[in-house]
C-alpha positions as CSV (number, residue, x, y, z in Angstrom):
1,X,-27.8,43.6,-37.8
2,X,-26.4,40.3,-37.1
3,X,-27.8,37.2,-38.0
4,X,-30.2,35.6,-35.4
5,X,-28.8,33.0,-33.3
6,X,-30.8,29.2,-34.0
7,X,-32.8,28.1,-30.8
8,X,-31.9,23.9,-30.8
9,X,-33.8,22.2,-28.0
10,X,-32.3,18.7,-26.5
11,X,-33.8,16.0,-25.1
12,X,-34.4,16.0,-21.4
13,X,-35.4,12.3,-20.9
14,X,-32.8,10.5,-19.0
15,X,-32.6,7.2,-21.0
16,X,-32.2,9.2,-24.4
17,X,-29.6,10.9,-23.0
18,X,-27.7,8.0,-21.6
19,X,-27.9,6.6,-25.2
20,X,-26.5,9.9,-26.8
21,X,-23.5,9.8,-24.2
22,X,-23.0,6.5,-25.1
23,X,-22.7,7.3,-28.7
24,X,-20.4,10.7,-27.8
25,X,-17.9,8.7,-26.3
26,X,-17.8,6.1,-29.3
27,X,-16.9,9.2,-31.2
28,X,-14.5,10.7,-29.1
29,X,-13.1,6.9,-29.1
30,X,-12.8,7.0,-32.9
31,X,-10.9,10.4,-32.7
32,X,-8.2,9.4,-30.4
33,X,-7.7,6.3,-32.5
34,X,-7.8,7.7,-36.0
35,X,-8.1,11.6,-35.5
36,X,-11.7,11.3,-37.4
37,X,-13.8,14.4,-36.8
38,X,-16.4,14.7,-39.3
39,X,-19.5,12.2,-39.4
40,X,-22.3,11.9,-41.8
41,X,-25.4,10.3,-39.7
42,X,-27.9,8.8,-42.3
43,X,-31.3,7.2,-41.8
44,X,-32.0,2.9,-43.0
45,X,-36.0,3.4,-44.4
46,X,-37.6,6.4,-43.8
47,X,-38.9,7.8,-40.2
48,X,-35.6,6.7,-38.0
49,X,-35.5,9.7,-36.6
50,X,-31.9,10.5,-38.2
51,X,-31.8,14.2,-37.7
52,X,-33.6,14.0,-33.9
53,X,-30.1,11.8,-32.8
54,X,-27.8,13.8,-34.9
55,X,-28.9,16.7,-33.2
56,X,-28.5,15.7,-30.0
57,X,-25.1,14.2,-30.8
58,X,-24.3,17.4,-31.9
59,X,-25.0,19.3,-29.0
60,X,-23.6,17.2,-26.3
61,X,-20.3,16.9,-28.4
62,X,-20.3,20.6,-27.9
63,X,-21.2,20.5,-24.3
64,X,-18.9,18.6,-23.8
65,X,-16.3,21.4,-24.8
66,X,-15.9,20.8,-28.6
67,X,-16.5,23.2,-31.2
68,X,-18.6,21.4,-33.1
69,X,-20.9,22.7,-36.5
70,X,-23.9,20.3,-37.8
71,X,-24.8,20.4,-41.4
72,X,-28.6,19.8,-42.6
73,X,-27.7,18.2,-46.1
74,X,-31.1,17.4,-47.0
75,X,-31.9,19.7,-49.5
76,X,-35.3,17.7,-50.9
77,X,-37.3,19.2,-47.9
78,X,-38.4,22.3,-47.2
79,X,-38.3,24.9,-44.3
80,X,-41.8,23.8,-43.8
81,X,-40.6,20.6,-42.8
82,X,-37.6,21.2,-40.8
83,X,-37.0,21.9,-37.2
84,X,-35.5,24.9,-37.7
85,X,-34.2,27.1,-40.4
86,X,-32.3,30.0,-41.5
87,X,-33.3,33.5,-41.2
88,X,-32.6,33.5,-45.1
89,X,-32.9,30.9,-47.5
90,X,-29.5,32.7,-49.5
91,X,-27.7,32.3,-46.2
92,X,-27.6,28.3,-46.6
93,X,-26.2,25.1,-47.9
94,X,-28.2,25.6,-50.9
95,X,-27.5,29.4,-51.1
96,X,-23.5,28.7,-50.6
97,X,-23.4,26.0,-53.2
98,X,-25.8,27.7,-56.1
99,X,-24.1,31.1,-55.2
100,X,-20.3,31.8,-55.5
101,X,-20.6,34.7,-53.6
102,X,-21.5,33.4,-50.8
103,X,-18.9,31.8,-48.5
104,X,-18.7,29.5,-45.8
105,X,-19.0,32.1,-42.9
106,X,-22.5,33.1,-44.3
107,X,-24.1,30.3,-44.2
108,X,-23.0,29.3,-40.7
109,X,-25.0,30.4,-37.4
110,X,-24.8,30.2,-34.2
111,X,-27.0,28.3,-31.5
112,X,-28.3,29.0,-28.2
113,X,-25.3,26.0,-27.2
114,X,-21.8,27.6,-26.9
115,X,-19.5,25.8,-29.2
116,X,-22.6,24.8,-31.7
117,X,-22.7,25.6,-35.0
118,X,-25.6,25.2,-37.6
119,X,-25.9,24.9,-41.2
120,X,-29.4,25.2,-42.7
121,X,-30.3,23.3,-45.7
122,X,-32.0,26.2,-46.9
123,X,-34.9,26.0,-49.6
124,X,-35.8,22.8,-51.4
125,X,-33.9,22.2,-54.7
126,X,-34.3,20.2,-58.0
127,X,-31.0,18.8,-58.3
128,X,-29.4,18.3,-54.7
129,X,-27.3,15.6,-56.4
130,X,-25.4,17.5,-59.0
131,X,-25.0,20.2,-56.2
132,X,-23.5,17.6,-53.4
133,X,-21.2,16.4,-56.3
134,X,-19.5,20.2,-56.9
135,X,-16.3,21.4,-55.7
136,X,-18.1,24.0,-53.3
137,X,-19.3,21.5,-51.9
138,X,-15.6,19.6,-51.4
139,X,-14.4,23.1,-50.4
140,X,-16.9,23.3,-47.9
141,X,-16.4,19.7,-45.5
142,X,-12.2,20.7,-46.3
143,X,-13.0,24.3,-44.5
144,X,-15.3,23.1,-42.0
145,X,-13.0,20.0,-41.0
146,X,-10.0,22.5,-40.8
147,X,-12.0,24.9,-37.8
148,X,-14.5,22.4,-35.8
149,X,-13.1,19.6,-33.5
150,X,-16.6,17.7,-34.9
151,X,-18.5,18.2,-37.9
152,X,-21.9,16.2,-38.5
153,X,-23.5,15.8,-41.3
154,X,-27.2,14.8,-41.0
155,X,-28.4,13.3,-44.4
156,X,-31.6,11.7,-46.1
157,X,-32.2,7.9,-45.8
158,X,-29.9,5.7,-47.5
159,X,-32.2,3.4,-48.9
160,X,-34.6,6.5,-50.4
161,X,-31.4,8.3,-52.2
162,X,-28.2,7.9,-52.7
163,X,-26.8,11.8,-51.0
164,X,-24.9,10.1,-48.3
165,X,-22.6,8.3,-51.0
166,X,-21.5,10.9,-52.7
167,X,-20.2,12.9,-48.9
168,X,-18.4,9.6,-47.4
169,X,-15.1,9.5,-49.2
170,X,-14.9,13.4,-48.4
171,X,-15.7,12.7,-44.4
172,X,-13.9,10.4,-41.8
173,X,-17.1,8.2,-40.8
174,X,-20.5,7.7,-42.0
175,X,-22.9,6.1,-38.8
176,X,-26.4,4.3,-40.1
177,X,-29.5,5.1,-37.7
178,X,-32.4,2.6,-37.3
179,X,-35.5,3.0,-35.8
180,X,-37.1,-0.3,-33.6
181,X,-40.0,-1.9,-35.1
182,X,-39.9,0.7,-38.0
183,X,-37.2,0.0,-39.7
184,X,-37.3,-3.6,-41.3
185,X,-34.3,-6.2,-41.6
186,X,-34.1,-5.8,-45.6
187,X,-33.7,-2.2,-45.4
188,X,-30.8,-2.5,-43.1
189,X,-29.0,-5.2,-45.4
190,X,-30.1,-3.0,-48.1
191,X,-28.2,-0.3,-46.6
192,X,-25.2,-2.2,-45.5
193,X,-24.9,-3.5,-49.3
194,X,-25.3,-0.5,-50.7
195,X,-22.5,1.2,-48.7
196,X,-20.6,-2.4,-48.4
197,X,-17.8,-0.4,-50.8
198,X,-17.3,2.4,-48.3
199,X,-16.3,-0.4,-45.1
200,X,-13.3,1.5,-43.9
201,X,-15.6,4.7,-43.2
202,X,-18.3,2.9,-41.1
203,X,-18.5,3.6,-37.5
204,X,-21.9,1.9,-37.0
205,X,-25.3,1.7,-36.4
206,X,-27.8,3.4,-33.9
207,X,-30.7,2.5,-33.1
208,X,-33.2,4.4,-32.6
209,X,-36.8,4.9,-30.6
210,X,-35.9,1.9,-28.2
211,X,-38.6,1.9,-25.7
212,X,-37.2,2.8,-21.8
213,X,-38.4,-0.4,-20.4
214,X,-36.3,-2.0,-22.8
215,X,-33.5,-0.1,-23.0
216,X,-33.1,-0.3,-19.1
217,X,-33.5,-4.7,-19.7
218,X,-30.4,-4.1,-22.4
219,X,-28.5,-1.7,-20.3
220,X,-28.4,-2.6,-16.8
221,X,-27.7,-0.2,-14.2
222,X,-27.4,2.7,-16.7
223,X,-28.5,4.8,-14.0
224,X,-26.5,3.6,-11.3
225,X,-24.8,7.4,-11.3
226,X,-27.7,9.4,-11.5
227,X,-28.1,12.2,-8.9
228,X,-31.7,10.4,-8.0
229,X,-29.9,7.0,-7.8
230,X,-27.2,8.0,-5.6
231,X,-29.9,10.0,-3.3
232,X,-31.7,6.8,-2.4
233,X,-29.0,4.9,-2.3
234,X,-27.8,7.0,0.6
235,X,-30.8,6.9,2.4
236,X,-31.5,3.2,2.1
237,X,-27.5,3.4,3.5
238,X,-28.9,5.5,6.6
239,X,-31.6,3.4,7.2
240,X,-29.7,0.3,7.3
241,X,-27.3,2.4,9.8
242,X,-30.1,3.5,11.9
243,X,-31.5,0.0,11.9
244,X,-28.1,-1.2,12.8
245,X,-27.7,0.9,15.8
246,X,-31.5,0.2,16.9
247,X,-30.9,-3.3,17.4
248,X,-27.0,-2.7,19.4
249,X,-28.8,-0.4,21.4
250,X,-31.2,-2.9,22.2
251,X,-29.2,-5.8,23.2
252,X,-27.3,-3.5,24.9
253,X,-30.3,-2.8,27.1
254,X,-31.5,-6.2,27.7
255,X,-27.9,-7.5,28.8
């Protein structure tokens, strides 16, 4: 029996996904100009909502037409905290990088998104550090970055633990998410100081759980395209028509 394909579930709310286009076709931008397809995406404070937005990333890079794989590096949780997991905890990040016998291939599953990829994290460890710092663990973003057009990396806060640093000089770009009114202005300089030495890898910052109201005040006409837009747009057209020939029709009659 194979192993069981991961059900992933997008967001459906048309301003969140305006803001995760926007943030596919920075990506896509950064791969023309440098050829940069792997992308750690790590939280400033805690509750950002970093894994939420690497997700969906993740899946529209791959509905988009690129084989893309994301990687849960946060190995401090457990499955009763995640999303989603693995049918098996051996058949992991963990498992791959305690476990020499396991390769790459086994710890990679497939989605209900063609062209997505997932890596579990697997069960909670002691030392995620010393693991993240192995050559398995080298061998694994070299093979990954070698078959996927994207690879994303979703990892812990940078301002709880220091994970992210130790997988930015192995990946092209590292991309800092912020959450409004949650995360405050000293965690973000925090984080910018902390990773101040790895400049050349930053892509930027997200931010995160931006109320709609606000978002629509920021970004004007971001739904100028939409199927609903364009609908009334061509009735209010038609009216205006109608009007038009209402009023020609009737000068016509009084002449």
């Amino acid at each position: 029996m194979g192993k069981q394909i991961l059900e992933l579930y997008n967001t459906e709310d048309s301003v969140m996904n305006d803001a995760i286009d926007r943030v596919v076709v920075r990506l896509y931008g950064i791969r023309k100009e440098s050829n940069a397809g792997s992308f750690i995406f790590t939280g400033v404070g805690s509750h950002a909502g970093t894994t939420s937005v690497a997700i969906n990333v993740a899946i529209a890079l791959a509905e988009a037409g690129w084989k893309t794989v994301f990687v849960d590096c946060d190995l401090r949780k457990g499955t009763d905290y995640k999303r989603i997991s693995g049918e098996s905890s051996t058949h992991s990040l963990a498992g791959y990088l305690m476990d020499t016998s396991i390769s790459v291939e086994d710890a990679v599953y497939e989605t209900n998104y063609k062209g997505l990829s997932f890596i579990p994290s697997g069960d909670c460890v002691e030392n995620p550090v010393r693991l993240l710092c192995t050559g398995r663990m080298e061998e694994m973003v070299r093979l990954l970055k070698e078959k996927y057009d994207y690879v994303i990396f979703d990892l812990p806060s940078i301002n709880t633990v220091n994970d992210a640093e130790i997988l930015i000089p192995e990946t092209d770009r590292f991309i800092l998410v912020t959450a409004l009114n949650v995360s405050t202005k000293r965690e973000i300089l925090d984080a910018r100081l902390e990773l101040s030495r790895f400049e050349d890898h930053y892509a930027g910052m997200i931010v995160n759980r931006v109320e709609a109201r606000q978002y629509r005040r920021q970004i004007r006409d971001f739904d100028y395209f939409s199927r609903e837009n364009l609908e009334n747009m061509q009735k209010r057209a038609l009216a205006r028509k109608f009007k038009k020939k209402g009023k020609k029709k009737e000068a016509s009659d009084a002449k």
